[in-house]
C-alpha positions in Angstrom: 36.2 163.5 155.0 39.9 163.4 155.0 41.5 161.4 158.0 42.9 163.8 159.9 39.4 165.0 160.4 38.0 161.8 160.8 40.6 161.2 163.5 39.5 164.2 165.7 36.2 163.3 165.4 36.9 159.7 166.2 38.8 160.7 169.5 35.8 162.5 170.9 34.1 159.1 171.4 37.1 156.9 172.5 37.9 158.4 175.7 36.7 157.9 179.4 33.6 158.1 180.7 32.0 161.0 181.7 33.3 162.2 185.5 29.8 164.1 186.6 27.6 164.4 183.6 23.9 162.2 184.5 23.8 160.0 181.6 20.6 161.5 180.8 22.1 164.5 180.3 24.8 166.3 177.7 27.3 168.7 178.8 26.7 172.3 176.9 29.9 174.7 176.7 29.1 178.6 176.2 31.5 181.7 176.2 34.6 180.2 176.1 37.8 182.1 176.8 41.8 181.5 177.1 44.1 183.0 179.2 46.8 185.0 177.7 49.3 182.7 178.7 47.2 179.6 177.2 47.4 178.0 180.1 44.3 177.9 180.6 40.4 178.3 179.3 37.0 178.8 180.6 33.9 178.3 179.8 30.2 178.5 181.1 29.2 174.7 181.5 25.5 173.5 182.2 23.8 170.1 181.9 20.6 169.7 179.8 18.2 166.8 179.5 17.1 166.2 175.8 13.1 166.8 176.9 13.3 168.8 179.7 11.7 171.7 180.6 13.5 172.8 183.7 16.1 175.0 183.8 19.8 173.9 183.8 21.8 175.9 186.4 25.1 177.0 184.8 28.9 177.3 186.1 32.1 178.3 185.4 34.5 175.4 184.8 38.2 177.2 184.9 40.6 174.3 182.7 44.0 173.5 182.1 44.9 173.6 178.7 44.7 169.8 178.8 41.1 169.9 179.9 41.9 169.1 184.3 39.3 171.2 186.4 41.2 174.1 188.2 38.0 175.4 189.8 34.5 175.9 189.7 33.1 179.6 189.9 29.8 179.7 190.9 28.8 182.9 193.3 25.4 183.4 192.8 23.0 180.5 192.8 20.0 182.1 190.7 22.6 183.9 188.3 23.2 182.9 184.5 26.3 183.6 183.7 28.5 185.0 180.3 30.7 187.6 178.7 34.1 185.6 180.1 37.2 187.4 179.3 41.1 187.1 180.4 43.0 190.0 181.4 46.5 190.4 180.6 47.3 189.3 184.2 45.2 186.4 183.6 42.5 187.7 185.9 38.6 186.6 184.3 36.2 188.5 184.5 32.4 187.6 183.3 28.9 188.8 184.0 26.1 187.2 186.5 22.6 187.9 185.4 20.1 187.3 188.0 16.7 188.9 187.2 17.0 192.3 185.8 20.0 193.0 187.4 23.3 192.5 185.7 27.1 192.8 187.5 30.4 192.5 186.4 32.4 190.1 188.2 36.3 189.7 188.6 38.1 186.6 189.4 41.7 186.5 190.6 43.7 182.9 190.5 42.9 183.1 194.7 40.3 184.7 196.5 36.6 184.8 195.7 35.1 186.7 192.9 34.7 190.6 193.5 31.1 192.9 192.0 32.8 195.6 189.9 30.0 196.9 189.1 26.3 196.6 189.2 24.1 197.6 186.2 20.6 198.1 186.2 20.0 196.4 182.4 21.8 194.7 180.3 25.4 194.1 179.6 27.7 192.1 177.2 31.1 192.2 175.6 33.6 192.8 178.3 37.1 194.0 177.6 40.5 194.6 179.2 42.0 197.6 178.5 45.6 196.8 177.6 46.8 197.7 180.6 44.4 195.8 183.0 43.6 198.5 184.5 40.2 199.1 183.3 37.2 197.1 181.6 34.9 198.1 178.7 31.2 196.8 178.1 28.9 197.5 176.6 25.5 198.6 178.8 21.7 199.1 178.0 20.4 200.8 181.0 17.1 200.3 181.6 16.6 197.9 178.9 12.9 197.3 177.6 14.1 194.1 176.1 16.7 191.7 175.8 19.5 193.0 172.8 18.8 192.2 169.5 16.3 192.1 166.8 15.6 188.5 167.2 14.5 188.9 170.8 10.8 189.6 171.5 9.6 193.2 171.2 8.0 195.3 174.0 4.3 195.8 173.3 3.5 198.1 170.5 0.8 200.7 172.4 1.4 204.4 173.2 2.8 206.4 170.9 5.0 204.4 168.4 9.1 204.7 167.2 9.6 207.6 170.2 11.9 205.2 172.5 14.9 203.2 171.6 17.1 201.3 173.7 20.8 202.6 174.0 23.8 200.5 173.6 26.7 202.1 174.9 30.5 201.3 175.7 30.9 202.2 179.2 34.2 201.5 181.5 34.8 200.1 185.2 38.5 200.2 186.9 39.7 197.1 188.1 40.4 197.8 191.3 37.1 199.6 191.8 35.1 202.3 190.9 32.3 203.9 189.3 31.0 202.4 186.4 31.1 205.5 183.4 29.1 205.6 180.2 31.4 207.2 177.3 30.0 206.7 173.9 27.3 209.3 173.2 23.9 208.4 174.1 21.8 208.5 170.5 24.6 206.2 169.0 23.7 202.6 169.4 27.2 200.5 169.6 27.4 197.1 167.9 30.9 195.6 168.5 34.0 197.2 169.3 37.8 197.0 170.2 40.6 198.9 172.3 43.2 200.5 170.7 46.4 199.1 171.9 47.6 202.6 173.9 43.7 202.5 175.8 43.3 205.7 174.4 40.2 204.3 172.2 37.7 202.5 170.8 37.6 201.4 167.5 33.2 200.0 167.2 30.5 199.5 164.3 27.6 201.9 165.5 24.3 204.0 164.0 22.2 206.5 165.4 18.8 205.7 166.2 17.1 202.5 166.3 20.0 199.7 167.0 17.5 196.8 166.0 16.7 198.0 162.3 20.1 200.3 161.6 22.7 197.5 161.7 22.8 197.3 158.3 23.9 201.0 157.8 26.3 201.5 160.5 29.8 202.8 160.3 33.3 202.1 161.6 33.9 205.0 164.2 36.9 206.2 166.3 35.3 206.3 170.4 37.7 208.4 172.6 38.1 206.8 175.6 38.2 210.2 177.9 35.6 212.4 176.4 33.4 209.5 174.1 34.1 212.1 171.5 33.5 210.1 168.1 35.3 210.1 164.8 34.1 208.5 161.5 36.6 206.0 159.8 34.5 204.6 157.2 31.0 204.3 156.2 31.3 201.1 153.3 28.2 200.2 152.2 28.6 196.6 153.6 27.9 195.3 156.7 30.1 195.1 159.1 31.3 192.9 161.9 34.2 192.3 164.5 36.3 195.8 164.1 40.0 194.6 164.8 42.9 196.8 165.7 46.3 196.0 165.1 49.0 195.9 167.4 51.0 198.8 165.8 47.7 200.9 165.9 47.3 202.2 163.2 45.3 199.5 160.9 41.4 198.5 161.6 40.6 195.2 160.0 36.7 194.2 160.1 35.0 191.4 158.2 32.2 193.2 155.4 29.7 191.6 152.9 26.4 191.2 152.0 24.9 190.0 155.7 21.1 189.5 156.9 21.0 189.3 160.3 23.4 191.0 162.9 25.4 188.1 164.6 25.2 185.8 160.9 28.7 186.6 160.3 30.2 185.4 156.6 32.4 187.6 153.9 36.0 189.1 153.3 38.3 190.4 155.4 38.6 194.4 155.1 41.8 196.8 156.6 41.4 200.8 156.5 43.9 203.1 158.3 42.2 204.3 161.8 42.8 207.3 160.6 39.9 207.1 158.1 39.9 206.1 153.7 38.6 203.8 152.0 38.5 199.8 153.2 40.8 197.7 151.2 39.4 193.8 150.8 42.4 191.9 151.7 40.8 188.2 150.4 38.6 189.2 146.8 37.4 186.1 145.3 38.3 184.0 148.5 36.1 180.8 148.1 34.9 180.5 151.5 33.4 183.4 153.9 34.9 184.8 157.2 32.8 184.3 160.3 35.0 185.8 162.9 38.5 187.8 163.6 41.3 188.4 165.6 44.4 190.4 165.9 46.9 190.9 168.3 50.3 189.7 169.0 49.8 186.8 167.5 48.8 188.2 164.4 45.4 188.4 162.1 43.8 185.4 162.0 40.0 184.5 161.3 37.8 181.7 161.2 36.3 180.6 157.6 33.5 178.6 156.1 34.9 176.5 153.2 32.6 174.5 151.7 31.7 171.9 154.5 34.8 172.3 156.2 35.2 175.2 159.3 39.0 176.5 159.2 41.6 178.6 161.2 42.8 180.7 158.5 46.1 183.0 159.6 46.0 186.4 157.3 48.8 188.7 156.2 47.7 192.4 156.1 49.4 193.0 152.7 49.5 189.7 151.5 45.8 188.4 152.1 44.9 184.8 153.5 47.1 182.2 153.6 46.4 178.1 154.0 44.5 177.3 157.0 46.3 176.1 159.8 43.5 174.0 160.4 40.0 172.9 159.3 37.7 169.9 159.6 34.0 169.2 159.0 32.3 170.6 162.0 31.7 173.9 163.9 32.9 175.9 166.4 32.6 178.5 168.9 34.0 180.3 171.6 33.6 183.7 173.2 34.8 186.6 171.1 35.3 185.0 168.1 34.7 181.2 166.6 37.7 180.4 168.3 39.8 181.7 171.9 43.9 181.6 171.2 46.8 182.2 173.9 48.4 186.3 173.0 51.1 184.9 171.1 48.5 183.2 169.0 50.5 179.4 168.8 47.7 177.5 171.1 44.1 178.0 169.9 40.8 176.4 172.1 37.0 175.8 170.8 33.6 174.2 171.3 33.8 171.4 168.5 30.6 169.1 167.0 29.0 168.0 164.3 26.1 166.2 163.6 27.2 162.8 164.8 29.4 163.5 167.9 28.5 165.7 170.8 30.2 169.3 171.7 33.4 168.8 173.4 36.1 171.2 174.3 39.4 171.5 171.8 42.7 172.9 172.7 46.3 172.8 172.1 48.3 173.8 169.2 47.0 175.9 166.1 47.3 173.6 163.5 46.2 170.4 165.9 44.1 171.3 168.4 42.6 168.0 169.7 39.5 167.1 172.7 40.2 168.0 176.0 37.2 167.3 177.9 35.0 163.8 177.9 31.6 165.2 179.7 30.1 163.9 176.5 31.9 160.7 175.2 29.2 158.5 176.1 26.6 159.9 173.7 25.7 157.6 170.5 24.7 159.3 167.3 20.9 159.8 166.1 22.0 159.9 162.3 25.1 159.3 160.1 26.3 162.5 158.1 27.0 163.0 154.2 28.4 166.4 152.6 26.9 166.6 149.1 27.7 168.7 146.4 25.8 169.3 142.8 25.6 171.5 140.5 22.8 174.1 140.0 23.1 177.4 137.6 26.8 177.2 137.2 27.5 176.6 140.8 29.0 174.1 143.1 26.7 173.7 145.6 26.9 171.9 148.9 24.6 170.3 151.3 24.5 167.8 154.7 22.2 164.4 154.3 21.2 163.2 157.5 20.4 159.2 157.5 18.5 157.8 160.6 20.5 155.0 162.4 17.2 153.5 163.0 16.7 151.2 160.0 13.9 151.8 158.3 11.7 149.3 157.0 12.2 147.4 153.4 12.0 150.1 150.7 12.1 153.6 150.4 11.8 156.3 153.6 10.3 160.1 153.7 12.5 163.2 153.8 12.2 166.4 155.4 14.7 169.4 153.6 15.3 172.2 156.3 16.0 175.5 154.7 18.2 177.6 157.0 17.2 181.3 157.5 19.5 184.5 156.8 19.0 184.2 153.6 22.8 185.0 154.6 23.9 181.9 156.7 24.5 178.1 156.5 23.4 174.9 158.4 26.7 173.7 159.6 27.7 170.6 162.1 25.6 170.4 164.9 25.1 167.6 167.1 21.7 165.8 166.5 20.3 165.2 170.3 17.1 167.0 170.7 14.6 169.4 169.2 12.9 168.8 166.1 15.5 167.4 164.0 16.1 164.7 166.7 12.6 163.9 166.8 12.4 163.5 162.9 15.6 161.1 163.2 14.1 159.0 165.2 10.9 158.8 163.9 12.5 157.5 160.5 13.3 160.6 158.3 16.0 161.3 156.3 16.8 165.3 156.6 18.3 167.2 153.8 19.9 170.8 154.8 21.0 172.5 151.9 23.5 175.5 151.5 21.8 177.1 148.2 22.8 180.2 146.7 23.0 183.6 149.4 24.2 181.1 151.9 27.7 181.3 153.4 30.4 178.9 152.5 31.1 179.5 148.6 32.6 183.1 148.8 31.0 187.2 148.4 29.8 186.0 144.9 27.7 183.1 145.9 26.1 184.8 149.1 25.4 187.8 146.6 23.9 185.3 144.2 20.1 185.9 145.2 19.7 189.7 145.3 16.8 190.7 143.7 16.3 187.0 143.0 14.3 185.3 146.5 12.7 182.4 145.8 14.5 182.0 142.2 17.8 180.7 141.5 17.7 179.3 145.5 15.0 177.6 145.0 16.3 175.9 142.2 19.4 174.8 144.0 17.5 173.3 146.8 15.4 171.1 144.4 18.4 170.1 142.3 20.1 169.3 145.8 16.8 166.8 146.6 17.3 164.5 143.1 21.3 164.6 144.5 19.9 163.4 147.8 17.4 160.8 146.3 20.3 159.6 144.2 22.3 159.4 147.3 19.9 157.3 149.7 16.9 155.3 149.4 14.2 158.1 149.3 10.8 158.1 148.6 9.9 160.6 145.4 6.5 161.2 147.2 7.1 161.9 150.6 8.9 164.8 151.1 8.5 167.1 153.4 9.7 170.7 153.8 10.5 173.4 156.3 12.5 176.6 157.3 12.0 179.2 159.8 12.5 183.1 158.8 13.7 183.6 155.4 13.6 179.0 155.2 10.0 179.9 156.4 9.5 182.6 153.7 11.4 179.7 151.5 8.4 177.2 152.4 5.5 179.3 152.1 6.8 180.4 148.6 8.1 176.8 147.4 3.9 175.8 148.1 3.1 178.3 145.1 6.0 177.1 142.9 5.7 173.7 142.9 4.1 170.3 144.0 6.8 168.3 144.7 6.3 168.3 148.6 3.8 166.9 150.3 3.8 168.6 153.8 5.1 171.9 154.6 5.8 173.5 158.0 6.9 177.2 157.8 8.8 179.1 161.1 8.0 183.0 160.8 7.5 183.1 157.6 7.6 186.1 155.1 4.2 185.6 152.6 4.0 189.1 151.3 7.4 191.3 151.3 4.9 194.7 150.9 3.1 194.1 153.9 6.1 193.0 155.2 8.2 196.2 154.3 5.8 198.5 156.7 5.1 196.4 159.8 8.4 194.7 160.5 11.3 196.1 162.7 14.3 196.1 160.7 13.1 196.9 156.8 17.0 198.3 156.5 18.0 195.0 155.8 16.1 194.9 153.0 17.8 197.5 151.1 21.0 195.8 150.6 19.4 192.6 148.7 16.5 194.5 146.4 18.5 197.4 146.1 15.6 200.3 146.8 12.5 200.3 149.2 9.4 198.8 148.6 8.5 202.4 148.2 10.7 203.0 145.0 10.5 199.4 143.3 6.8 197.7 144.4 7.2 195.7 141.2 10.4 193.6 143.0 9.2 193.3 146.6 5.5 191.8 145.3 6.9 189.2 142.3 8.6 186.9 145.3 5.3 187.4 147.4 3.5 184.1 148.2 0.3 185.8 148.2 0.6 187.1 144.6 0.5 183.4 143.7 -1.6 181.6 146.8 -4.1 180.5 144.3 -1.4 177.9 142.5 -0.7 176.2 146.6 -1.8 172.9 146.8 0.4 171.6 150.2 -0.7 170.9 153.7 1.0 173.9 155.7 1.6 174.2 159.6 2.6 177.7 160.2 3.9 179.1 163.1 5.2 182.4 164.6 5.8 184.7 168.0 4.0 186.9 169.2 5.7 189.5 169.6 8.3 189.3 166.8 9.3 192.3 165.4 11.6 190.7 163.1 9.0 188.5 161.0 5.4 190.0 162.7 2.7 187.4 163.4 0.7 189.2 160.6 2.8 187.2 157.8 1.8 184.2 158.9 -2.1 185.1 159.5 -1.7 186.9 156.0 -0.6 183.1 154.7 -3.2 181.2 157.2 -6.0 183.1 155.7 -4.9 182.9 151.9 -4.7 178.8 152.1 -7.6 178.6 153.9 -9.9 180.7 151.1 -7.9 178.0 148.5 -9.0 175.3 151.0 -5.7 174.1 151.8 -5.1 171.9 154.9 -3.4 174.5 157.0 -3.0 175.4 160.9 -2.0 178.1 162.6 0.1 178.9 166.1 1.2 182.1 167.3 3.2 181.4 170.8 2.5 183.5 173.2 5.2 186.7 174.5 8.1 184.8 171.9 10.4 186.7 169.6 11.7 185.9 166.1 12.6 181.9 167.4 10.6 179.9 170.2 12.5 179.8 173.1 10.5 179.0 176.4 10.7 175.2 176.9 7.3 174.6 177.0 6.4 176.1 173.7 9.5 174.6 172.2 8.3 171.0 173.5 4.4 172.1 171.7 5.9 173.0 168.8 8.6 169.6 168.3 4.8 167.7 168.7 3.3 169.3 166.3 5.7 169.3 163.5 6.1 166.1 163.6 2.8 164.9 164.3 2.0 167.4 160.8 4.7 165.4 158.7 3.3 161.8 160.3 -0.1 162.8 159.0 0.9 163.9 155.5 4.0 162.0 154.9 3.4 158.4 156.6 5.0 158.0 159.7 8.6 158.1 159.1 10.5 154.8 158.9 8.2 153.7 161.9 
């Protein structure tokens, strides 16, 4: 860790006491935004208990650049709130969700808030038009469910694939009106931006089904008086966060090889709005892009380097330049990674990482430094290491998470995490609750590896498993375990292993490939990728990675099947899954269930009732914490208890 960074994260827990935090509770920050002027930022701020399973009622905590309360916004007690944006006049406006009803908010610096709009569905993504004189969102009216794959399905009865939800940029003026759908109706609308004379849009969208045609959507051209649409490029990448420049006449966007809608990571792109071919402005870049800006004060973006999490400004002919600032941690904010003032010299985020809590971070773009102290009080659960090794010609890079709870004389279990995507990374996050907490504390040592197809490394690592699931990853991961056993005092045979999505696929396949762990607990898992190809919402992500449908190439989609080879498991498995995923169905897991029970494998099986692709509500989440570690206790020992 190089000092500066160690100084920034030193200061978060060297400051005063929290002023109206519970100690029993840690302050969360969501959607933050800064005003134009960078004067000042807001965010939505809640308390949480680490075990709790009530809900948290959420404000708005307006901020002076120094971190001083201006004012609390809070007009509707059973609301959750998000979507905060500043308009050039340094109004803010934000949504309140209460129910099924959505409404868009504005703020002034006096007076109360003002409804601009009410929507009967869902909304996100608001945005000033240049001018201030209008704001763009985009609305699902009549929503069957919540936006995004991810989220739980509606039930699957009635005739099948005949409905879609319908994401669409629609405007509301400012000083009141009607709200007015633009973008065409069939044409499900991702992301987007203004272009700088209002006259536009410049947004990722598909036709059809928005859940599963992500991965095949194009850069379009949205007029902003007639919704008449204009193709600018149709790569075939994904795409995220379409930037236009100030001039108007450049789209930037970040493109690669990417899993899941919202895991952002690759190069940065620029194509003329008036249509070609993208040009990759940062080939062979050794890091991946997670989110971008441009305006006035130029194109910057947000990048994964390694362990490190930078501010890196770009040049539109040139490419990237040095980072103006990085350190070993995430961050987050509203509409990118990070919230800047328009003339882009003051930059504000959420900061953590796994040993100090979130705080908020603001002040000059190369040193912006912890403004607020809601969460100085909080002691750490474990003490961080970056590793690195080398696996199959790559550099690889890893986080080892000791427990500060000593464990007894000798050597203590460990429990690798295998992150989901495949494209992502575990990054910084501050260890307080959920299972990873609960593991802590109970004595294990966690290992969260960053193997090949994960962000971090650049377009050629993350590229580095298509057509090879399960192969050279694997590999990495289990190289990365003899660098962690090197590392710290760990015991050889207990280790545990576990993963959610495309980890959980990762654990059900590592039980047929080798022996080495000794209790698995697999999230959502993927056991059999032709079974999986015809029952799952979103098989267009697939394409990308194996390079034809299970259709045209069987042969590839059943080698990295754990069912093909179910007879060579041998390792206790928990398994669990939603409902009502449509990401990962329930059926891959009872697939899995029933193949280690006919090889009479310890194994148990949970579906959660009405969850999605993740468990969510808090009393399911609190089952689930039990079990898994209650499933490594039985297998493993009992930590370093």
């Amino acid at each position: 860790m190089r000092r500066s960074a160690v100084l920034l994260a030193a200061a978060l827990l060297t400051s005063a006491a929290p002023a109206w935090a519970a100690p029993a509770t840690l302050r969360q920050y969501a959607a933050l935004a800064m005003a134009p002027a960078g004067d000042r930022i807001a965010a939505v701020e809640s308390d949480a208990a680490p075990d709790s399973t009530a809900a948290h009622h959420a404000r708005i905590v307006v901020r002076t650049a120094s971190g001083a309360v201006v004012e609390t916004i809070d007009p509707c007690a059973a609301c959750s709130y998000s979507g905060l944006t500043f308009g050039p006049d340094g109004a803010l406006a934000f949504f309140g969700r209460d129910k099924g009803t959505t409404r868009l908010l504005l703020a002034r610096q006096s007076g109360p808030a003002t409804i601009l709009a009410t929507i009967a569905g869902i909304a996100q993504s608001p945005r000033f038009s240049p001018d201030g004189r209008r704001i763009a969102l985009l609305v699902t009216l009549g929503a069957r469910k919540e936006a995004g794959a991810t989220q739980a399905g509606v039930r699957q009865v009635g005739e099948i694939g005949e409905q879609n939800d319908e994401q669409r940029i629609a405007t509301v003026p400012t000083a009141g009106g009607a709200l007015t759908p633009l973008s065409p109706a069939d044409r499900y609308v991702y992301e987007y931006d203004w272009t700088p004379d209002g006259g536009a849009f410049v947004a990722t969208t598909a036709l059809g089904n928005g859940d599963n045609n992500w991965w095949v959507a194009e850069l379009d051209r949205i007029d902003a008086r007639t919704g008449a649409v204009s193709r600018i490029a149709a790569p075939k990448l994904q795409m995220n966060a379409p930037r236009v420049s100030p001039d108007g006449r450049t789209v930037a966007f970040i493109g690669g090889l990417m899993s899941d809608f919202g895991s952002v990571g690759g190069d940065v792109y620029a194509v003329s709005i008036g249509g070609g071919e993208p040009r990759n402005l940062t080939p062979n870049y050794r890091g991946s892009f997670t989110s971008l800006l441009w305006g006035r004060g130029g194109l910057t973006a947000s990048a994964l380097i390694a362990d490190r999490m930078a501010i890196v400004p770009l040049d539109p002919a040139r490419g990237a330049e040095p980072p103006s600032w990085s350190a070993p941690m995430s961050i987050a904010a509203g509409e990118a990674k990070f919230a800047r003032s328009e003339d882009g010299r003051i930059v504000a985020f959420v900061g953590q990482d796994y040993e100090h809590a979130p705080a908020l971070f603001a002040g000059a773009a190369a040193a912006p430094r912890p403004v607020s102290h809601d969460n100085d009080g909080w002691a750490p659960l474990v003490a961080a290491r970056s590793l690195s090794w080398s696996s199959g010609g790559h550099e690889v890079q890893g986080w080892l998470l000791a427990p500060r709870t000593a464990p007894p004389a000798g050597k203590a279990p460990m429990v690798t995490v295998v992150h989901g995507g495949p494209a992502a990374a575990s990054v910084p996050g501050f260890v307080w609750q959920g299972t990873n907490a609960d593991l802590a504390r109970a004595g294990y040592y966690l290992f969260l590896p960053n193997p090949r197809g994960s962000y971090g490394q650049g377009e050629a690592f993350t590229r580095g498993n298509m057509r090879d699931f399960g192969g050279g990853d694997l590999k990495d991961i289990l190289a990365g375990v003899d660098a962690a056993e090197h590392a710290a005092p760990i015991d050889d045979a207990r280790l545990g292993l576990m993963g959610g999505s495309y980890g959980g696929f990762m654990a059900m396949w590592a039980n047929t490939q080798t022996h080495r762990f000794k209790a698995i607990v697999a999230g959502a898992g993927l056991s059999n990728w032709i079974s999986y190809y015809g029952t799952n919402g979103i098989d267009q992500w697939m394409i990308p990675f194996f390079e034809k449908s299970a259709y045209d190439d069987p042969d590839a989609y059943w080698a990295v099947s754990a069912i093909r080879t179910i007879k060579a498991s041998r390792t206790p498995t928990f398994i669990y899954v939603g409902e009502r995923d449509i990401e990962v169905p329930p059926t891959q897991s009872v697939e899995y269930w029933h193949g280690l029970r006919e090889m009479n494998v310890p194994t148990s099986l949970v579906i959660y009732p009405g969850e999605g692709h993740g468990i969510r509500g808090p009393e399911n989440v609190l089952d689930l914490r039990k079990r898994t570690v209650a499933w490594f206790d039985r297998w493993l020992g009992t930590g370093g208890r």
